[in-house]
C-alpha positions as CSV (number, residue, x, y, z in Angstrom):
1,X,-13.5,-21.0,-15.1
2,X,-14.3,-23.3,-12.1
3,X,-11.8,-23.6,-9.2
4,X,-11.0,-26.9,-8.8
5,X,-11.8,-29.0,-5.1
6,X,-8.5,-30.2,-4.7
7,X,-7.2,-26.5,-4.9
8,X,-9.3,-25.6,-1.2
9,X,-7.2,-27.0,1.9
10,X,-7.3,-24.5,3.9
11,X,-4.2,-25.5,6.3
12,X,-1.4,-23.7,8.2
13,X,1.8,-25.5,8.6
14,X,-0.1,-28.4,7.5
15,X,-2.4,-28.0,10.3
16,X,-6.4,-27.6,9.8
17,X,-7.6,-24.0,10.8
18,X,-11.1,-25.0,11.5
19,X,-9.3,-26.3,14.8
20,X,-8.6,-22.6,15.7
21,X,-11.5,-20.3,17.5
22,X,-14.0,-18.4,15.4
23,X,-12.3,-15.5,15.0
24,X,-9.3,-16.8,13.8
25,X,-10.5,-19.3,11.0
26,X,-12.4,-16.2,9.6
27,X,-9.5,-14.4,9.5
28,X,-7.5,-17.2,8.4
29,X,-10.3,-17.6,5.6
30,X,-10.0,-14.4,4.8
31,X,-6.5,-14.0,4.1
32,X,-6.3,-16.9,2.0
33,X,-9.1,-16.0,-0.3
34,X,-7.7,-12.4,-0.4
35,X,-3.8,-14.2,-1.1
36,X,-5.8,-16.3,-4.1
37,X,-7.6,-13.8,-5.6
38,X,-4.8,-11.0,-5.8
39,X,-1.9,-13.7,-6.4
40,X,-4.0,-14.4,-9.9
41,X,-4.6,-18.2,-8.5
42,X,-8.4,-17.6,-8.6
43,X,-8.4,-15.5,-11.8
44,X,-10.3,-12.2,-12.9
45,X,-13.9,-14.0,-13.7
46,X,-13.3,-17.5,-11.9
47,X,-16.6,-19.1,-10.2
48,X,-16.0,-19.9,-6.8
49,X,-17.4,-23.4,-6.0
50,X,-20.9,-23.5,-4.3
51,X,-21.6,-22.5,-0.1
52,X,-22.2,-26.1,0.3
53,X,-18.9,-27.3,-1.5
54,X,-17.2,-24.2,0.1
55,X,-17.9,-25.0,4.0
56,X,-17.0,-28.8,3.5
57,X,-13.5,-28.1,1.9
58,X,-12.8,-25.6,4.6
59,X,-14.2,-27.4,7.6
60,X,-16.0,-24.0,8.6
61,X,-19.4,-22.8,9.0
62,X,-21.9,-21.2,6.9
63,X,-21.6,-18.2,8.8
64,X,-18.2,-18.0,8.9
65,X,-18.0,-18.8,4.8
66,X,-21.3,-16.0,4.3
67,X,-19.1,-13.3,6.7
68,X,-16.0,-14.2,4.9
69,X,-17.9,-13.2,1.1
70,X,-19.8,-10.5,2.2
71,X,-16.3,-9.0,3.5
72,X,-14.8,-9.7,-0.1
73,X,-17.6,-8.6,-2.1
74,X,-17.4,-5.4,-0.1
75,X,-13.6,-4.4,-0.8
76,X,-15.1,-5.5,-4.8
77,X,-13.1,-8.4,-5.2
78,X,-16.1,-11.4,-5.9
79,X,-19.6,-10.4,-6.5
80,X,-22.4,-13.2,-5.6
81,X,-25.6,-13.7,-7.7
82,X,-28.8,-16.0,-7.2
83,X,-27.9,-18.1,-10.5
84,X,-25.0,-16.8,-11.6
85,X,-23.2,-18.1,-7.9
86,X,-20.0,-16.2,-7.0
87,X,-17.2,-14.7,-9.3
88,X,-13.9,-13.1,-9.9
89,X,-14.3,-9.2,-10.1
90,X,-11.8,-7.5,-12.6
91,X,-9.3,-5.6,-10.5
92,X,-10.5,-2.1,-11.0
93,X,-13.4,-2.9,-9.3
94,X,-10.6,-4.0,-5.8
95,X,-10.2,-1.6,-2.8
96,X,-6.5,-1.7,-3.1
97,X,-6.4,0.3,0.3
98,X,-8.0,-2.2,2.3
99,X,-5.7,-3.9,4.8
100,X,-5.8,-7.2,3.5
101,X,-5.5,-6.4,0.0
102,X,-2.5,-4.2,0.4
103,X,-0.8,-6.6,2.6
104,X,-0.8,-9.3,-0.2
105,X,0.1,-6.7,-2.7
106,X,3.1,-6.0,-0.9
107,X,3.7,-9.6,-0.3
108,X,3.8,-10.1,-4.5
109,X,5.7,-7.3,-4.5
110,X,3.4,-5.0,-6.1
111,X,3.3,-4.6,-10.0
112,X,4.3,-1.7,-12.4
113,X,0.4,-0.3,-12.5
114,X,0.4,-0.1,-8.3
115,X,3.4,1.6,-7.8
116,X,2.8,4.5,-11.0
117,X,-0.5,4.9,-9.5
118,X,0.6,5.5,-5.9
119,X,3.1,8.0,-7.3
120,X,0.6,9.2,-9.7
121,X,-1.8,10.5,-6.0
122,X,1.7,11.5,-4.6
123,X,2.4,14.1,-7.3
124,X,-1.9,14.9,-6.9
125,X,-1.4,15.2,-3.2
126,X,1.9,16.0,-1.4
127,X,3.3,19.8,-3.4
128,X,-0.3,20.4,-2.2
129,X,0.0,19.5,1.3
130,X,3.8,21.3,1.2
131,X,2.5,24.5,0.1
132,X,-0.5,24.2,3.2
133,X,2.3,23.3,5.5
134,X,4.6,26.6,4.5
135,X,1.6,28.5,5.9
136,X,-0.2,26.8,8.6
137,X,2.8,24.3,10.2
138,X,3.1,24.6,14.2
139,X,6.5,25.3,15.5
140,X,5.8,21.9,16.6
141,X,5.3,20.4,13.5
142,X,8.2,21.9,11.6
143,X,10.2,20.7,14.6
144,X,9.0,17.0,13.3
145,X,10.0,17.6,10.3
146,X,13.6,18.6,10.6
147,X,13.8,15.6,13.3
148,X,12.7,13.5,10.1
149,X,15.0,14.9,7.7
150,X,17.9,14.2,10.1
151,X,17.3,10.8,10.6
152,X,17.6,10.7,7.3
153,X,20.7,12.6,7.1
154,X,22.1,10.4,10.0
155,X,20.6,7.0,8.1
156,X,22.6,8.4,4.4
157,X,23.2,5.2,2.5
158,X,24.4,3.2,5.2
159,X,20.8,1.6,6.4
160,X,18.5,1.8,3.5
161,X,15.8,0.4,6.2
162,X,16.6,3.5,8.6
163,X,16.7,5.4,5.8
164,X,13.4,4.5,4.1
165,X,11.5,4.4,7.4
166,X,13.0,8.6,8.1
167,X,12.0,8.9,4.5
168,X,8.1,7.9,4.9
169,X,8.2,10.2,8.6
170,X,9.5,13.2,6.4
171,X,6.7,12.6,3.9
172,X,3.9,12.0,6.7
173,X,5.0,14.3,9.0
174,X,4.4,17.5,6.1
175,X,1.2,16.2,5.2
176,X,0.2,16.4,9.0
177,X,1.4,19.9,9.2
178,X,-0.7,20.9,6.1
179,X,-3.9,20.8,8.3
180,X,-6.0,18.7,5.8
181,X,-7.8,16.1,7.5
182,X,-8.2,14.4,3.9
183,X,-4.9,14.7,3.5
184,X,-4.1,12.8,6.9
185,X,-6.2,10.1,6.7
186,X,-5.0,9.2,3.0
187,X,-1.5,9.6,4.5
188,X,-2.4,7.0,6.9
189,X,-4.3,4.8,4.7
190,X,-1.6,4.0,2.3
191,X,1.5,4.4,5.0
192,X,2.3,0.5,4.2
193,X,2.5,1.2,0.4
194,X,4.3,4.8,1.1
195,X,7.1,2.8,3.0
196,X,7.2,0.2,-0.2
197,X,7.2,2.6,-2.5
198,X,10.1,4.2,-0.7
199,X,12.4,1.0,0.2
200,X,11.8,0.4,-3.7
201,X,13.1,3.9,-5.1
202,X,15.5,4.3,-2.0
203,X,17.9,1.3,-3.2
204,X,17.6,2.7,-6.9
205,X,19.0,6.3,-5.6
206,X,21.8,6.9,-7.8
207,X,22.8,9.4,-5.4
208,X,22.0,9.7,-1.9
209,X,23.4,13.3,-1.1
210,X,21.3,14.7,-4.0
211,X,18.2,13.2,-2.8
212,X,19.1,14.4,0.3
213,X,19.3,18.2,-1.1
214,X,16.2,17.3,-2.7
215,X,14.6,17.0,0.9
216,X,16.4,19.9,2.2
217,X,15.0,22.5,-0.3
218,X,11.4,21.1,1.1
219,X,12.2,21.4,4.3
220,X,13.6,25.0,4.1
221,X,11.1,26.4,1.9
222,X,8.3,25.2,4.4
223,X,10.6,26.8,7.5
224,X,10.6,30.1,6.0
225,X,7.2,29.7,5.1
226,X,7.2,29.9,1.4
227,X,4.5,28.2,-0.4
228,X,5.2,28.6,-3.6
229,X,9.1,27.4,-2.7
230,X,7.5,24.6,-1.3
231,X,4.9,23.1,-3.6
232,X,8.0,23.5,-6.2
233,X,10.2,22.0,-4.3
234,X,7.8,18.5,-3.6
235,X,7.0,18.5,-7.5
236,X,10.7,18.3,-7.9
237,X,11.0,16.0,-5.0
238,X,8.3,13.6,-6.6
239,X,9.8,14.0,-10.4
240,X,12.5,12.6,-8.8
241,X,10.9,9.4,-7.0
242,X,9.0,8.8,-10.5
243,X,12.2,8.6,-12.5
244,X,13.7,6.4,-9.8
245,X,10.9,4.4,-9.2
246,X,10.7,3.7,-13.4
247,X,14.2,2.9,-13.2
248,X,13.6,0.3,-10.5
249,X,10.7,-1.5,-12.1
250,X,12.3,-1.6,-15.7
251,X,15.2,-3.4,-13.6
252,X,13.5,-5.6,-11.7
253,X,11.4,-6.7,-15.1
254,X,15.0,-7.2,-17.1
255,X,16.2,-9.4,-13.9
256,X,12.9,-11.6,-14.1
């Protein structure tokens, strides 16, 4: 499939971004070939139109268009060949933790396949980094942590925001304590889709009080520095978010 010419005005609040300075048009560029790609507009093994045709629809330069594919072709979303030109890649080949691409997934609001897979690392990652934190967290750290799980007590259902935001700074705050600098940086690398994943399953809760027990029994069993207690307790914790999380999707589908 060819993308159509007509498809390519690149404009923002019907003004011509090729009026803005470098830096901005490639960013500007950027995002909309990013928004295009993920949003399914320029489908899984689409042909881009040529460098030539490219620069002229945009109004920007060949460097800024050659910076702009290099950039996508290194988070896997296009590949560029001599004769082939410059394609579609199928999504398992996307970097769905690069900045840009998560941004638009959450824009879309995410599918069923990104939200059981971030759940999916959850379950991998977090009993893990419970049980690490029952052994190794600062007085410090455990401070953070009950400070977390009172905002949430303090947020209960009345500010699912407040209470989604305490949620992800519970969550974050015992991977920091687990001492796993792999741990922290995938923490931090997926905080945006953490705090999704959470305002999703957070207004599916059927009950608020249970989930916050469900928290508790975490935070408890890393004070007195049980790591068995604690790994249990975050598988639990998890089990929970996955049925809530399935509940919410199957919903949302049915309302579609």
């Amino acid at each position: 499939m060819t993308i159509s010419r007509n498809e390519w005005k690149l404009t923002d609040g019907g003004i011509e971004i090729a009026s803005r300075g470098k830096r901005s048009v490639r960013e500007a560029l950027l995002s909309k070939f990013v928004e295009r790609i993920v949003s399914g507009a320029l489908p899984e093994g689409s042909t881009l139109p040529n460098e030539a045709d490219l620069t002229d629809q945009f109004g920007v330069s060949r460097t800024t268009l050659r910076e702009a594919m290099q950039y996508l072709s290194a988070i896997g979303l296009i590949r560029s060949r001599t004769r082939a030109g410059t394609t579609v890649l199928p999504r398992e080949n996307w970097n769905y933790l690069d900045p840009l691409v998560l941004d638009v997934m959450l824009s879309l609001g995410g599918d069923e396949s990104f939200y059981t897979s971030l759940i999916d690392a959850r379950h991998l990652l977090e009993p893990a980094a419970a049980e690490h934190a029952a052994t190794k967290a600062t007085a410090k750290q455990l401070a953070r942590i009950a400070q977390a799980f009172e905002d949430m007590v303090d947020a209960n259902a009345r500010d699912n925001e407040e209470w989604s935001r305490a949620d992800l700074e519970f969550h974050t705050a015992i991977i920091n304590a687990s001492g796993n600098w792999v741990f922290r940086q995938f923490a931090s690398a997926i905080r945006a889709a953490l705090l999704a994943s959470f305002r999703l399953t957070n207004r599916a809760s059927q009950s608020h009080e249970q989930a916050i027990q469900k928290h508790q029994d975490v935070l408890e069993a890393i004070r007195i520095r049980d790591p068995v207690a604690a790994r249990k307790a975050m598988e639990t914790l998890i089990g929970v978010a996955r049925a809530e999380i399935t509940d919410a999707l199957r919903k949302n589908k049915g309302s579609r």
